[in-house]
C-alpha positions in Angstrom: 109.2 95.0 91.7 108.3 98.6 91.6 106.4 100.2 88.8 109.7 102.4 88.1 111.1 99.0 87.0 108.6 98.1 84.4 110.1 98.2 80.7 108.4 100.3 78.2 106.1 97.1 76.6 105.2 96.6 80.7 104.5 100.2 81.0 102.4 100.3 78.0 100.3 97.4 79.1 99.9 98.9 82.3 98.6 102.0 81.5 96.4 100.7 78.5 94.7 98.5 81.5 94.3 101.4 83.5 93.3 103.7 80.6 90.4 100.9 79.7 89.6 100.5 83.5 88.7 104.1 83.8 86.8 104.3 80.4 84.6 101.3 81.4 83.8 102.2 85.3 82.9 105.7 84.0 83.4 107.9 87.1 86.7 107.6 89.6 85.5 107.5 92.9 88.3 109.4 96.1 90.2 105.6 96.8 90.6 105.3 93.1 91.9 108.7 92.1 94.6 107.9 95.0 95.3 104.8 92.7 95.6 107.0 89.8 97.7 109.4 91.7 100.1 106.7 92.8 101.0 105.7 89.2 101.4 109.1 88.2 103.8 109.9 90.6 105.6 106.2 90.9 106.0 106.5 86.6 106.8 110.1 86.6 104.5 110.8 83.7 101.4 113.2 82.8 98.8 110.5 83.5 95.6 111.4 81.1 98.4 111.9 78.7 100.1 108.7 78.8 96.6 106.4 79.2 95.5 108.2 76.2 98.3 107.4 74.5 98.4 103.6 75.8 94.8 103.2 75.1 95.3 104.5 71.5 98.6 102.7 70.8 96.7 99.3 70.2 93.8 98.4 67.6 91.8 96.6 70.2 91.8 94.5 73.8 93.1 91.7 71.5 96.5 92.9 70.7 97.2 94.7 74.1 96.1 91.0 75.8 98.6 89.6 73.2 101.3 92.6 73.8 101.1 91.5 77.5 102.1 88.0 77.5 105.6 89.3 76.6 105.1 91.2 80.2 108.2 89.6 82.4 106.8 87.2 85.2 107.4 89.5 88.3 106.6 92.5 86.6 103.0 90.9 86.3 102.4 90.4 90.0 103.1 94.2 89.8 100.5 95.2 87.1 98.1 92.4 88.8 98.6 94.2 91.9 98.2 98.0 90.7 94.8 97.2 88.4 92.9 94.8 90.8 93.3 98.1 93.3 92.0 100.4 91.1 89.2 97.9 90.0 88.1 97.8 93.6 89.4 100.9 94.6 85.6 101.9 94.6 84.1 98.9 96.7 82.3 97.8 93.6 83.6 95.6 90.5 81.5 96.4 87.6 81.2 93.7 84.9 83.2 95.0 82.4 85.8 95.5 84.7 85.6 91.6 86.2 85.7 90.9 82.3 88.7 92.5 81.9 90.7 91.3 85.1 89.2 87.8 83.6 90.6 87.8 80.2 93.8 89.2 81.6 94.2 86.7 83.9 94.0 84.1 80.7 96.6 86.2 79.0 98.5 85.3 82.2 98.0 82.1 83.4 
């Protein structure tokens, strides 16, 4: 699965866990602005506009964790794929970022 062929709730979760990603690192080093880059141009979307939106469209981590276990099986592989990258991207993988990957990965068991 491509990210073109994510749904709208898919899409939203994605960029909401990219959105948070970037918040909690707090800088985007060269391998991870190629990340960034990649969904931009694989979505077709402004990307500071649409993670803003993402990150604002839920109240908390609780109900985008919640929103995402309506995410369809393969397009998870997908969104696994595309945030573990960008969570490494910069060699490092900060503890709220292994915090996130962790309670997403109990969201999707």
């Amino acid at each position: 699965m491509q990210l073109r062929d994510l749904n709208d709730t898919e899409r939203r979760v994605l960029l909401w866990l990219v959105g948070t990603l970037v918040q909690v690192d707090g800088r985007i080093d060269p391998a991870e602005l190629e990340e960034l880059r990649f969904i931009e141009s694989s979505l077709e979307i402004d990307l500071m506009e649409a993670l803003q939106s993402a990150v604002q469209s839920f109240a908390d981590q609780v109900e985008a964790l919640q929103t995402a276990r309506f995410v369809r099986t393969e397009a998870r592989d997908t969104i696994r794929e595309v945030v573990r990258d960008l969570a490494t991207g910069d060699g490092e993988l900060a503890p709220e970022e292994a915090s996130l990957l962790a309670a997403l990965e109990q969201a999707w068991p």
